[in-house]
Each structure stands twice: as structure tokens, then as C-alpha cells.
N, C-alpha and C positions, 0 to 999 in steps of 0.2 A: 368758606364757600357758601354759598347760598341756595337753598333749597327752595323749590318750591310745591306745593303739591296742588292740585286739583279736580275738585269732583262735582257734583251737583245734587239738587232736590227736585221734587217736582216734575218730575217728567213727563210722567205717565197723567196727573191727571186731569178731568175735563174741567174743571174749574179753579182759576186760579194761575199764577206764574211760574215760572221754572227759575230756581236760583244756582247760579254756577258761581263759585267758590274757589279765590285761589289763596293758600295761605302760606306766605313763604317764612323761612327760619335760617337762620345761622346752622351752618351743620351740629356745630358744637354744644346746639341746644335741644338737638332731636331727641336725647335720651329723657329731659326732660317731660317733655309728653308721654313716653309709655311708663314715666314716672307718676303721672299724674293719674293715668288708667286710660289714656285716648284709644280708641277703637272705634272699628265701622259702626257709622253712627248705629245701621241699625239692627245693633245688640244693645243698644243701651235705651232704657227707659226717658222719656221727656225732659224730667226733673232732674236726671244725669247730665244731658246732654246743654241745659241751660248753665249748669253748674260747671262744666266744662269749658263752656263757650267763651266765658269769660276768662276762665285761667288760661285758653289758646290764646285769646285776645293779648295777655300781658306777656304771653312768651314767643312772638310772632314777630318778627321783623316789619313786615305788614301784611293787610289782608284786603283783598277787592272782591266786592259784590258784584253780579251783575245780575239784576231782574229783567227776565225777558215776561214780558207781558202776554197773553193770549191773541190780541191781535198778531206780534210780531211771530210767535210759534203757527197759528193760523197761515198766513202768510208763505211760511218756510215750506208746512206737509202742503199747503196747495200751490206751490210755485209750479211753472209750467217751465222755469230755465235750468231745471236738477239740480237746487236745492231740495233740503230734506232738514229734517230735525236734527240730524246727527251733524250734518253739516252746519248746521249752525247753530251747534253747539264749539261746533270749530271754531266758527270764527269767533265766539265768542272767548274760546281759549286762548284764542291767538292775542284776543285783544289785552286777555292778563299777561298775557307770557309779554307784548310787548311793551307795557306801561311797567314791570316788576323787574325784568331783565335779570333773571335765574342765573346763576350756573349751569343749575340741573332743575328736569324738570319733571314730575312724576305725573299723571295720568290716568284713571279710569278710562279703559276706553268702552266710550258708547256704542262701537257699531261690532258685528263678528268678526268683520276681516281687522283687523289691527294694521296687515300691511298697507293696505289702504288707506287706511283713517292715518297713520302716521304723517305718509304721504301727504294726505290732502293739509293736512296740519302743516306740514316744515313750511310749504306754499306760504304761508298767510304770516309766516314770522320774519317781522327786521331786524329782531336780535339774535345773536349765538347761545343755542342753550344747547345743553346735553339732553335729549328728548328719550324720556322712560316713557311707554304707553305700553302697558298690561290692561286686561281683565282682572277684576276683582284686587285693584293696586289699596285700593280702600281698606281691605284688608290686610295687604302683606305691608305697605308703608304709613309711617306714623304721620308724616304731613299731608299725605291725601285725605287720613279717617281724619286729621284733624280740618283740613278741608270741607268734607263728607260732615262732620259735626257743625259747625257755621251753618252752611248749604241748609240742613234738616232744621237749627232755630230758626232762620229766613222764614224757611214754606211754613215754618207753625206757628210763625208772630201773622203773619201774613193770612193766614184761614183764621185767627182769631179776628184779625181787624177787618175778614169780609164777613164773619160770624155777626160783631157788634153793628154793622152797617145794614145786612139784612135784616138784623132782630132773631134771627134760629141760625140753628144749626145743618153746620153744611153736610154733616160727619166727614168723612177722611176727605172728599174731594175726587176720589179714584171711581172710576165706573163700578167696579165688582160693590160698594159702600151702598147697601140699599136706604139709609136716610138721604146720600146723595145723588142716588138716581128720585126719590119724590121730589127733593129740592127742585130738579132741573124741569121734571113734571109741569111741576105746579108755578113756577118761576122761571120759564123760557123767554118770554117777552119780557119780564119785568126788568131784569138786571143786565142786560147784554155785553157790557163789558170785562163781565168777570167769565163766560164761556169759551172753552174753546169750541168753535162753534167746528171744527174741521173733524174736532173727534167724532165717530160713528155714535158714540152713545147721545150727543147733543142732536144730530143729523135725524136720529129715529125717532126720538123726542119731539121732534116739529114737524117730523112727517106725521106721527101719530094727533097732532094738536090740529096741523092743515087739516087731515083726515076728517076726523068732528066736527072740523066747521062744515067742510063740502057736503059731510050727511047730515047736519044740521039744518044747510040752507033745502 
């Protein structure tokens, strides 16, 4: 039987991609990962997680990335047709669940109602899977956190390669990261592809920058 699990990185913050992560396995190899120490990525240190990644890698039947980029997240929270993030985080599951074709299928789910998000989920699929969608699946199943570990090296190869491309540091990326609230400050015009520009924290950031010009002029 074939398992798959699924989770994501990057969700939350204002700069930077979101990585959703499907990594499926032979049932019979599942014991393997809590052999190896796999858990919700985040209990585990960076250095763990890289060192992981790779022994997921070799004990994986396969594994699909998918980078959603900030325009495309941008897009989703402002869509005016009811999309939404969570929704298209769906569809983005859908797309592993359809390219993988599971038996079974495990789940983090993004949104509070679960009966819903299941729902909106079965829609989008042309394969037969047995569809697991919990809260915090990351935790109780070994191929979501091994999911959830992929996901998590994604978004930190990824703030490295927008680290070496700006020249500084972004820190975490997340709003609450006050080196990356100066970042967005101080560099709102300069890099525009790497913001979500839909988050509130980017949104104040340029009201506050228009602001200064208008009492400038």
C-alpha cells in the first residue's frame, strides 16, 4: 500500500514562497522513519532537519515539491471569486494527490473546519485515495512530519538564496521578526517580487513610505 503524507512551509510569511510537500512511502517502510527520529519538523533543530531530509529522500517512494510563489499566494487572499489561501493550498494538494496516486492519503489540515476543507479537497481529485485530514497530522503521522521536514528545508534553502541575492539578512521572514519588518522598511520598492505584498504587514509598510513622500512634497 502506498502512503502518502502532506504538509507545508511558509505560510504565514510576508516574504518569500510557501512549499507544500507530498512525500509518499511503501506502508512497510513507515517504521523506518520513526527509526530514523522523523518528527514535526518543528521540534527539530535546522541541522536535524537537513540531515533528515536526505535520509527521507532515500526512503521515499517519491516526493513532489510545489513552490507557490507570492504573486500566486497574493492573488488567492485577494481573489474576488472565493478563493483563499487555504483553498489553494487545496488545490495544490490535489495536484500531488493527482500526479502520486496514494492508496492513502494523510493531511495537515489548514483551515478549522476540517469538514469542509475535506470536502473542498475530494472535488479536486481524479484519483481514488483513502483521504486522512486531521489537525496537527504532522505530529501523530510519520509521512506528514516527514512531509512537514522536506516543506521546512524548501523555505530555508529558499530565505538563504533571497538572503545571498539581497546581500543581508531577511531574518525569519514572518511579520512578528523585527530584522524583517526593517528589511521590508527599508526595501519595499527595491525587490518587489520577493513580497507578499497582500499581507497587512507589507500594506502598512507603503502606506507608511506614501505617507513621507505626501508630507515631504
Amino acid at each position: 500500500m502506498l502512503i502518502l503524507g502532506i504538509d507545508e512551509a511558509g505560510k504565514g510569511p510576508c516574504i518569500g514562497s510557501m512549499f507544500i510537500v507530498g512525500a509518499m512511502f511503501e506502508e512497510k517502510n513507515l517504521d523506518e522513519l520513526k527509526n530514523i527520529g522523523v518528527k514535526d519538523s518543528k521540534l527539530l533543530i535546522h541541522k536535524k532537519r537537513i540531515e533528515l531530509g536526505e535520509k527521507i529522500k532515500k526512503i521515499a517512494k517519491k516526493i513532489e515539491v510545489i513552490q507557490v510563489r507570492p504573486k500566486e499566494i497574493d492573488g488567492a487572499v485577494e481573489s474576488e471569486d472565493g478563493l483563499n489561501l487555504n483553498w489553494l493550498e487545496a488545490l495544490k494538494q490535489a495536484e500531488i494527490i493527482n500526479e502520486l496516486k496514494p492508496d492513502r492519503t494523510f493531511i495537515d489540515c489548514p483551515s478549522p473546519n476540517i469538514k469542509k476543507y475535506r470536502e473542498y479537497l475530494q472535488k479536486l481529485l481524479k484519483v481514488k485515495t483513502e483521504l486522512i485530514v486531521e489537525h496537527k497530522a504532522d505530529v501523530r503521522y510519520s509521512a506528514v512530519s516527514a512531509a512537514s521536514i522536506i516543506a521546512k528545508c524548501a523555505r530555508e534553502e529558499e530565505v538563504r538564496k533571497i538572503e545571498k541575492f539581497v546581500g543581508e539578512s531577511i531574518g525569519s521572514g514572518y511579520p512578528s521578526n523585527p530584522i524583517c519588518q526593517e528589511f521590508i522598511k527599508n526595501n519595499i520598492d527595491k525587490y518587489p517580487k520577493i513580497f507578499r505584498k497582500s499581507w497587512m504587514t507589507y500594506k502598512n509598510h507603503k502606506r507608511a513610505k506614501m505617507q513621507k513622500k505626501l508630507d515631504e512634497f
